[in-house]
N, C-alpha and C positions, 0 to 999 in steps of 0.2 A: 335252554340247552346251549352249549355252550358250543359255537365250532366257528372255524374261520372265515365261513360265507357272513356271518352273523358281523363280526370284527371289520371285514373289507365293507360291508354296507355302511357300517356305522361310522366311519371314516371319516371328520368335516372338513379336517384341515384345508382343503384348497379353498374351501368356503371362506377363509380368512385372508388370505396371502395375496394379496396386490402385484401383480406384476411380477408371480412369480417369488418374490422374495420379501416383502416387507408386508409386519401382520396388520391390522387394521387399527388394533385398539395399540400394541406396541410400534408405532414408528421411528424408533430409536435404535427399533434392533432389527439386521436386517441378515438374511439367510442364503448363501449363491449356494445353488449347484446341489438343491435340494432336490427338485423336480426334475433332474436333466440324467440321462444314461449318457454311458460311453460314447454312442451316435452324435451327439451332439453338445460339443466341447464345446464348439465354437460360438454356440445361445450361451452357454456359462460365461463366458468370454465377454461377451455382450454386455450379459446381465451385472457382470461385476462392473464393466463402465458403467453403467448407468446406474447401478449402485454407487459409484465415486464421484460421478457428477453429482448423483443427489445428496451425499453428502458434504461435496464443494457449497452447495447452495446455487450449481446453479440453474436446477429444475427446483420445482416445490410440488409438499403432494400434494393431492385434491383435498377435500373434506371428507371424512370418515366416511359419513354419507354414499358420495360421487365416488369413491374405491370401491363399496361395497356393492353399489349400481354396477362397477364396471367387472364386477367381481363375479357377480352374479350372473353378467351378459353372458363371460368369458365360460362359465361352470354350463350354462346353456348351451353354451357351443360346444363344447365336450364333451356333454351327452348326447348330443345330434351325434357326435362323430365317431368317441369312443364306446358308447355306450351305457346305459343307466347307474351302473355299477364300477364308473371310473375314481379312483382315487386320487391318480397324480392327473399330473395335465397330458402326459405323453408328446413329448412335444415336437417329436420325430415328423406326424404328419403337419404340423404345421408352424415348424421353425423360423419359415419366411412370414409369414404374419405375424408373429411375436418379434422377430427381431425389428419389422416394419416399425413395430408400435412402440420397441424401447428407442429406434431413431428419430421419431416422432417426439417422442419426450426429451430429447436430447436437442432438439434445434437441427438434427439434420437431415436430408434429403430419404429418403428409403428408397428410392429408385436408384438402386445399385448399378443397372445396368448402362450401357449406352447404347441407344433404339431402343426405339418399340418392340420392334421384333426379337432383340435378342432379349428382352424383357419378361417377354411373352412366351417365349419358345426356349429359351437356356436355362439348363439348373444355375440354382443360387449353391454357391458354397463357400469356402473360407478365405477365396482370395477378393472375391467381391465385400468382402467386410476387412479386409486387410488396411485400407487408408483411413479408419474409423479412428 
């Protein structure tokens, strides 16, 4: 029978998509602002840098392999969080770890803040990613 519970289950695409935007088997072709709401411009933002570095050359991906390991951690965590029946990444609750992890790839620091404390205790928002 045909109904949309059926269609949202069957879902895989995030099963492919690296980082967000590049597919596994196509690394030539790369997708921003697929997984991202209105909430959160500024992971889009992100993502297109680190989609321009990697296609400057100067990150490289992993091995098809080692993406889909990281593929698969990330899709685990998503179900912890969003739930069994998640299709996108939703990436509202957890924009500060995914932007950690594209500045990570990038060569730079993720500790946006300055202190510990204000690290620890301050929201992250668009001006803490502003000197990127």
């Amino acid at each position: 029978m045909f109904s949309l519970l059926n269609i949202y289950k069957n879902v895989k695409l995030i099963t492919i998509i690296y980082r967000e935007s590049i597919h596994t088997r196509i690394p030539q072709l790369a997708v921003i602002g697929f997984f991202d709401g209105l909430s959160s411009l500024y992971t889009s933002e992100m993502n297109s840098r680190w989609v321009t570095t990697l296609l400057e050359g100067a990150i490289k991906l992993p091995s098809v392999k080692d993406m889909q390991k990281d593929i698969s951690r990330w899709d685990g965590y998503m179900k912890r969080s969003s739930g069994e029946y998640h299709t996108r990444s939703v990436l509202g609750g957890i924009e500060i770890w995914y932007n950690d992890l594209l500045c990570k790839d990038m060569g730079m620091n993720p500790i946006r803040k300055k202190g510990l404390m204000a690290n620890l205790f301050e929201a992250y928002g668009l001006v803490d990613y502003a000197q990127i």
